[in-house]
N, C-alpha and C positions, 0 to 999 in steps of 0.2 A: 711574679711581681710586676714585670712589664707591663700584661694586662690590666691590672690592678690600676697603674701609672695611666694607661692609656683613658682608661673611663676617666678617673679623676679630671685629667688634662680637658676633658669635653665639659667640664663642667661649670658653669657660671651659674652664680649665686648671688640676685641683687632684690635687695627692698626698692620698693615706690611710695612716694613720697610729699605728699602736698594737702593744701589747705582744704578745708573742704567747698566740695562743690568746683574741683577746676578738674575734676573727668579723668584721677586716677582710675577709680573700677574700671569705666567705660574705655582705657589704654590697655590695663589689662586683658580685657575679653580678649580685646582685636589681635594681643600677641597670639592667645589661643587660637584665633580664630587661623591664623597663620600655622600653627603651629598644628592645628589638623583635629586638634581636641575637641570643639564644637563646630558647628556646620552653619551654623548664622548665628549672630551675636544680637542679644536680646537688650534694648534698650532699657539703661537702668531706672529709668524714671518710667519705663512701660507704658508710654504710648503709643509710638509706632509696634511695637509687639509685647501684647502684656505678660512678659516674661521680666523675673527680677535677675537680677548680676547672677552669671554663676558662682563670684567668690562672695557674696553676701548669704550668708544658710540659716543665719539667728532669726527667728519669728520678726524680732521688734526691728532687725535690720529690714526686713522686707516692708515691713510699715511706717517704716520712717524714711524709705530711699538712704541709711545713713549705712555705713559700716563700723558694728563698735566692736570686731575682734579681730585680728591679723589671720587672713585666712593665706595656706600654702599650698601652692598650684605648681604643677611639675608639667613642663611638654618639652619633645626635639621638634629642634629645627635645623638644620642644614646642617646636620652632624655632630651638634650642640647637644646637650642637654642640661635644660635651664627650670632652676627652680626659684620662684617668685613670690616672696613673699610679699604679701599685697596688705598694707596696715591702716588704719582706723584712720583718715581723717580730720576727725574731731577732737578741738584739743582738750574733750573729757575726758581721752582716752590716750591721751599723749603716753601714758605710762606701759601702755601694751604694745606702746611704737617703737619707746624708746629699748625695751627687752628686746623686739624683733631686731632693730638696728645693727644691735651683738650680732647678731646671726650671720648678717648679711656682710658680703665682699664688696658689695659697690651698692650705690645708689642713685635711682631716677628722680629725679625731682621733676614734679609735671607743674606747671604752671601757668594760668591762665590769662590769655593774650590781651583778655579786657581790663582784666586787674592788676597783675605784673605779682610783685613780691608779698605774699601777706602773713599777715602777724605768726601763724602755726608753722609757716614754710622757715621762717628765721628761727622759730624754736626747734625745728626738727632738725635744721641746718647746721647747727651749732652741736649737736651731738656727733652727726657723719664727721663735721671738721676736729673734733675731738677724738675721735678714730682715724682719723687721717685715709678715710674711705675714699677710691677716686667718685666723682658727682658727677651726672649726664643731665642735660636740663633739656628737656622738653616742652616749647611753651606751645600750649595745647588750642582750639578754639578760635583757630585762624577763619573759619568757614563764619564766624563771626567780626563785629566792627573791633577792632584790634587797639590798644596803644600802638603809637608809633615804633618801630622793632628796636632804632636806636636808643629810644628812650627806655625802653622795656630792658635791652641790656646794661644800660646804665644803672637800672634800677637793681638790677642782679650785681652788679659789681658796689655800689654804693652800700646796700643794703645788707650784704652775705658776706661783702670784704673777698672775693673769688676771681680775679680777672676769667672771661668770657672767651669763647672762640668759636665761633658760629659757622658749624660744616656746612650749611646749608642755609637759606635765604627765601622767605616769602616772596610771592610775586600777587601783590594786594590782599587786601582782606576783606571779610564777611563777602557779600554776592560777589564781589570784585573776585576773589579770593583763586588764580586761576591753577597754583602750582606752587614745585619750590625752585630753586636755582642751586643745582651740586657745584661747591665749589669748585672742589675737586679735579671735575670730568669736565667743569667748564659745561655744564649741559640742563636743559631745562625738563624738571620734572611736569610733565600735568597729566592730571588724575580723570580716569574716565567716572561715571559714573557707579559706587559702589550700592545701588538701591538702600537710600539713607545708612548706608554702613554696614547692611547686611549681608555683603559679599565683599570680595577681596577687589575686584576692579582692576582695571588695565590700566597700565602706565607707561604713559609713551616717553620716549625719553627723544629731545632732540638737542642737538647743539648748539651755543649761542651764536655762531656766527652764521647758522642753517637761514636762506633768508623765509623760510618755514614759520621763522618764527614770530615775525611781524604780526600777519594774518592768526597764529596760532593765541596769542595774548594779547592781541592788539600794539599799535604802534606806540600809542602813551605810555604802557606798563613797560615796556621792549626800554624805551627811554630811560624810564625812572629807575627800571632794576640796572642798567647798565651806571648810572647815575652812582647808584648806592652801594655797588660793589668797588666802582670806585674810590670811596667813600672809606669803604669798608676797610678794603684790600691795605691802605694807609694807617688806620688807627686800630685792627683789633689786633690782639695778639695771635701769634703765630701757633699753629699748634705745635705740642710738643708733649711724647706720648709719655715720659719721663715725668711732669709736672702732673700730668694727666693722673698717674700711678699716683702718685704723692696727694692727689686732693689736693694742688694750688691750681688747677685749671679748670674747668668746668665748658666739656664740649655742650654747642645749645645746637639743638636741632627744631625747627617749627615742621606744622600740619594741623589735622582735626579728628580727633581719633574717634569724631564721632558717625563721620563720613567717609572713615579710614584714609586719610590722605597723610603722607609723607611717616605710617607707621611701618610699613617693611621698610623703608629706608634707613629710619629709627634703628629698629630690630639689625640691620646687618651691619649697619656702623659701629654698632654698642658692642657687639658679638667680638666684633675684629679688632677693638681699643681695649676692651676688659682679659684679664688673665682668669687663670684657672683656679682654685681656693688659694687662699693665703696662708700661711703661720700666723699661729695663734699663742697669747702667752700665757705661760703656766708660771707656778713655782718652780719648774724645774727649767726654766728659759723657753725659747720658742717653739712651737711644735708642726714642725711643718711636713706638711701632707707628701711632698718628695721625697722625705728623707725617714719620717716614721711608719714603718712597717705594719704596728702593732691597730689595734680598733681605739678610737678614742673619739667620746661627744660630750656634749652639752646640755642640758635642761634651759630651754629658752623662753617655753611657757607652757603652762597646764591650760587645759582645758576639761571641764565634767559635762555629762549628758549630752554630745551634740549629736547623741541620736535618741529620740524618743521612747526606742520601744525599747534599747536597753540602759539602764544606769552606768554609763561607762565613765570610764574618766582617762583621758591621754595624756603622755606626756610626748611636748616636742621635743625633737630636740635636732643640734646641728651636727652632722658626723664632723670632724675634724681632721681624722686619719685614719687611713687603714679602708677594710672593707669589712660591713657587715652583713651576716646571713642568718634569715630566718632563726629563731631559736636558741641562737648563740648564749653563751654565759660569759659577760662580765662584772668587776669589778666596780661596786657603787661606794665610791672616793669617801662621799661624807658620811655613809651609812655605815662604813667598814664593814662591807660581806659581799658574797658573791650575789646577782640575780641574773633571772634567766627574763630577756627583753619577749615576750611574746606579743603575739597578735601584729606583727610591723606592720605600718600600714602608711600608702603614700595617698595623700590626698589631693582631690580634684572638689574642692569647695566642698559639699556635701556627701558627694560620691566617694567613697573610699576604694582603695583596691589593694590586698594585703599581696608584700611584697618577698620575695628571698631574698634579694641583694642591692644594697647599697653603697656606695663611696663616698669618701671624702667630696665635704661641697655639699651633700642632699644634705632635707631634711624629713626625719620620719617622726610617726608618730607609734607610740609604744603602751601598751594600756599599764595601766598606772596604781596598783591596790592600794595606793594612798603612799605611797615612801621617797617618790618623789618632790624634789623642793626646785623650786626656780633657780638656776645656778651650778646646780649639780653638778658632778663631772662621775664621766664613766668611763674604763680603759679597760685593755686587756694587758697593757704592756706591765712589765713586771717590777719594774722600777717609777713604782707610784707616782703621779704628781696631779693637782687640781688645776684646772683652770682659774684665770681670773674670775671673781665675781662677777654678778650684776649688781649694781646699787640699789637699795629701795628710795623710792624718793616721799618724800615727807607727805603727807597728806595734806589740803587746805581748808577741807569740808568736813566739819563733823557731825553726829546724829545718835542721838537718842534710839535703839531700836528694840520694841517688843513685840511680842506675836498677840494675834489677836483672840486664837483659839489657845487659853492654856495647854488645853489636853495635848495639842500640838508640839510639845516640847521638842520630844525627840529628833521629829522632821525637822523642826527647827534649827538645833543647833547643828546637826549634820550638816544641814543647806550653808550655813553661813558660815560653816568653816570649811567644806568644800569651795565655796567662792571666794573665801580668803584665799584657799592654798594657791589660786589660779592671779593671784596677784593685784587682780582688779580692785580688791578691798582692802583696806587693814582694820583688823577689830582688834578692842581694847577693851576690857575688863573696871570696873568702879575700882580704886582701890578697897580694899577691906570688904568685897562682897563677890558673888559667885556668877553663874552665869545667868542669872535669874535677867539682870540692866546691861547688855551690849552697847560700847559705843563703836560705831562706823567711824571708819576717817577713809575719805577718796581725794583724786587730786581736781577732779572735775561733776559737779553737783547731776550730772545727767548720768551719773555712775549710781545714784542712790534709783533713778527709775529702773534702772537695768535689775539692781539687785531685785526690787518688788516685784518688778515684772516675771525673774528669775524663779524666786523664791515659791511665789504664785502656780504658775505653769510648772516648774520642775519639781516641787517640794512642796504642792499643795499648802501650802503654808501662805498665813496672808497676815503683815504687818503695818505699822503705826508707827513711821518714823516723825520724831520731831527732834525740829533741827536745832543744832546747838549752837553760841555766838563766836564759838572758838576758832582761832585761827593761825595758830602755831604752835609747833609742838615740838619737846625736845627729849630724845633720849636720855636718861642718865649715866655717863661711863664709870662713874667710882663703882668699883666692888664691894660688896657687903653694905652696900649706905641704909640705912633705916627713914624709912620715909617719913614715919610719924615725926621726926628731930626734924625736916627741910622743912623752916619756915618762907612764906612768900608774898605773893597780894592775893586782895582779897578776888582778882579775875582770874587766882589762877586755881586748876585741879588737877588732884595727883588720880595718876593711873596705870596701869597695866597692861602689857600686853598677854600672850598665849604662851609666852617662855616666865611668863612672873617676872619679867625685866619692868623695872619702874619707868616712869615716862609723866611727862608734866604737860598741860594744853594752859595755853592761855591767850586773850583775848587782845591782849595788846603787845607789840614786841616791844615797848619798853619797862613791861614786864619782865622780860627777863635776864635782864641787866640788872633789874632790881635785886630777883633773888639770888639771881648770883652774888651777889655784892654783900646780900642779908648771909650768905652762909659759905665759910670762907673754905675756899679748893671746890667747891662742887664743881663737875665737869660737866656741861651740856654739847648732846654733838646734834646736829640736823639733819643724818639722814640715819638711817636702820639699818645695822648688819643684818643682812640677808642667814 
């Protein structure tokens, strides 16, 4: 068991985190690239080297520069071993961020020096603080013209409601841009030249009172940074690795992760502040990786086909406790039956490599014949318990969808319930008809290309969405209610999901104050048991 204890103990488990476009992938690589797994890190917008992200693998990611699915990347580092889950920027994809978020033990927040706070960082921010996850802030794109750093942390604490504490200190920005300042060591970082990012780079480290340093950043910056830590050292808060754990402090560290500047620094600060997995809670109270002996995970998100030549379909999931090996049989919680997990496999973005052994803290991927559900929980221990759920969240977009080759049926409906099961979708049924009239509901409308694009390329299948005017939708929780009895207005329509659970859309939300009111006890809830 020691053993067992020992691996766990190496193991940190965090999401990243940010708007899009403020250079999460491109922070990613460069962990890798430290971390020994790629050898030069390939600029994701592929100019300097026409190579796309290694954690972007999906066709339409590589042609749109976007990320629309949580990819999970495993490397060691200084006796670490850190799994990364890297999630979709886009907030059409918020909902495959928010299942990752479960997953993860801490959270990077990157954020971009030109911008400061933005609208997807405040939604994703409010999930980690709902989890009470500790928050790392990284504000990224210093080798560019910056906000000012005081203002940008104001923006963070205004904004996120998070008091700030800043390990670490710019010394100018964009051309200016010469270094950082460790609090800490009292000592100033500057970055040799990484050939636009595509090597690790030398980093000289000298002292502030070294008179080096004059000539090294010049006399003005020497000024100003002494200025500002002054400054500094007076109003920020103190750290404090307690508040840190709790998610009420949020360490910020600056650089440019696209020039690799101030990212090992990044990397070995986080390393040294973050713990080892957490307890997790169940039905049966918490489950913590120290204390539980037994194999126990999670279902965090499906995924089908993301290799071409075979029709596969994965499930992820988070181990929790214990150690798992190749082959093992456990216990699937909502299925009530034994399965045996085969094919384990840890991924490197596209590249897979199947695994024997894993611990509490990873996350594997398991192939999946269809029986997995988002949420799932799996044990070996013998005194049962499920994990907390995942929430589904309501969808805002709806859509009319049919195929355009009838004969296409079959492909059809597989497709698009395979890419329900994976979460990104929710389909709904006509009331009172079959599966001839699909309706889609997504949270973000770049989710309906995904599907086409999807559907197309994986399922030869090719569709004719038209969109619907709807844009609220309520479960119904009475048992046994008969739908044809719910009267309501005339924007509203009754429907169905995949379980025959009734469910209502409508077009205006003071609609459904109405029909509530028209039919007495109805229960309406707003989000989906899973």
């Amino acid at each position: 068991m020691s053993d067992i204890k020992s691996e766990i103990k190496k193991r940190r488990t965090f999401a990243i985190i940010s708007h899009p476009d403020a250079g999460k992938t491109t922070l990613t690589e460069k962990f890798l690239l430290y971390g020994g797994v790629i050898n030069t890190a390939g600029s994701v917008k592929g100019k300097a080297t026409a190579k796309h992200a290694v954690s972007d693998w999906m066709e339409i990611e590589k042609e749109r520069g976007i990320s629309v699915t949580s990819s999970v990347l495993q490397f060691n580092y200084d006796g670490y071993c850190i799994n990364i889950l890297d999630t979709p920027g886009h907030q059409d994809f918020s909902e495959d961020t928010y299942r990752t978020l479960m997953a993860a033990d801490s959270a990077v927040m990157v954020i971009d020096a030109s911008k400061g706070v933005e609208a997807q960082t405040r939604k994703l921010f409010k999930v980690c603080a709902m989890r009470h996850i500790p928050i790392f802030t990284f504000i990224n794109k210093m080798d560019r013209d910056a906000k000012d750093t005081f203002d940008l942390l104001d923006d963070i604490e205004k904004e996120l409601g998070i008091p700030t504490c800043p390990v670490n200190w710019p010394i100018g920005s964009g051309k200016a841009f010469k270094g950082v300042y460790d609090r800490q060591e009292k000592e100033v970082d500057l970055f040799s030249d990484t050939r636009k990012g595509t090597s690790m780079g030398e980093v000289k480290k000298v002292s502030i009172n070294n008179p080096e340093v004059d000539w090294l950043i010049g006399t003005e910056a020497k000024v100003t940074l002494e200025e500002e830590i002054e400054l500094l050292d007076g109003a920020s808060a103190e750290f404090d690795q307690e508040l840190v754990d709790k998610g009420q402090l949020s360490p910020v560290f600056f650089g440019s992760a696209l020039t690799n500047f101030g990212v090992e620094t990044f990397l070995k600060h986080f390393l040294a502040m973050t713990t080892s997995p957490l307890p997790r809670m169940s039905d049966r109270g918490a489950i913590d990786p120290m204390d539980e002996e037994d194999f126990s995970a999670f279902v965090f998100k499906i995924q089908a086909n993301m290799n071409k030549a075979h029709r596969d379909r994965i499930a992820f999931m988070r181990i929790c406790s214990g150690e798992f090996d190749a082959g093992m049989t456990v216990y699937h919680v909502q299925g009530g039956k034994d399965v045996r997990l085969s094919q384990p496999q840890q991924m490197m973005a596209s590249e897979r490599k199947i695994i024997d052994k894993a611990y509490a803290g990873d996350v594997i991927g398991v192939f999946d014949p269809g029986i997995f559900s988002i949420g799932d929980t799996l044990t070996t221990a013998k005194d049962k318990f499920a994990f907390e759920g995942i929430p589904t969240f309501a969808p805002e977009h709806f859509a009319r969808v049919r195929q355009v080759d009838t004969m296409k049926r079959k492909q059809f409906v597989k497709g698009i319930n395979q890419i329900a099961q994976e979460g990104a979708i929710q389909i709904f049924q006509e009331y009172n008809t079959g599966m001839e009239e699909i309706i889609v509901g997504v949270v973000g409308v770049l989710q309906f290309d995904v599907l086409k694009y999807r559907l197309k390329n994986e399922y030869n299948v090719e569709i004719i969405l038209e969109n619907l005017p709807y844009e609220h939708i309520r479960w119904i929780e009475n048992e046994n209610i008969d739908l044809d009895h719910v009267s309501g207005t005339s924007d509203m329509k009754k429907i169905k999901d995949l379980k025959d659970r009734p469910l209502l859309l409508f077009v205006h939300e003071w609609s459904i104050r109405m029909t509530q009111e028209r039919n007495e006890g109805l229960i309406l809830s707003e989000f989906g048991r899973s």
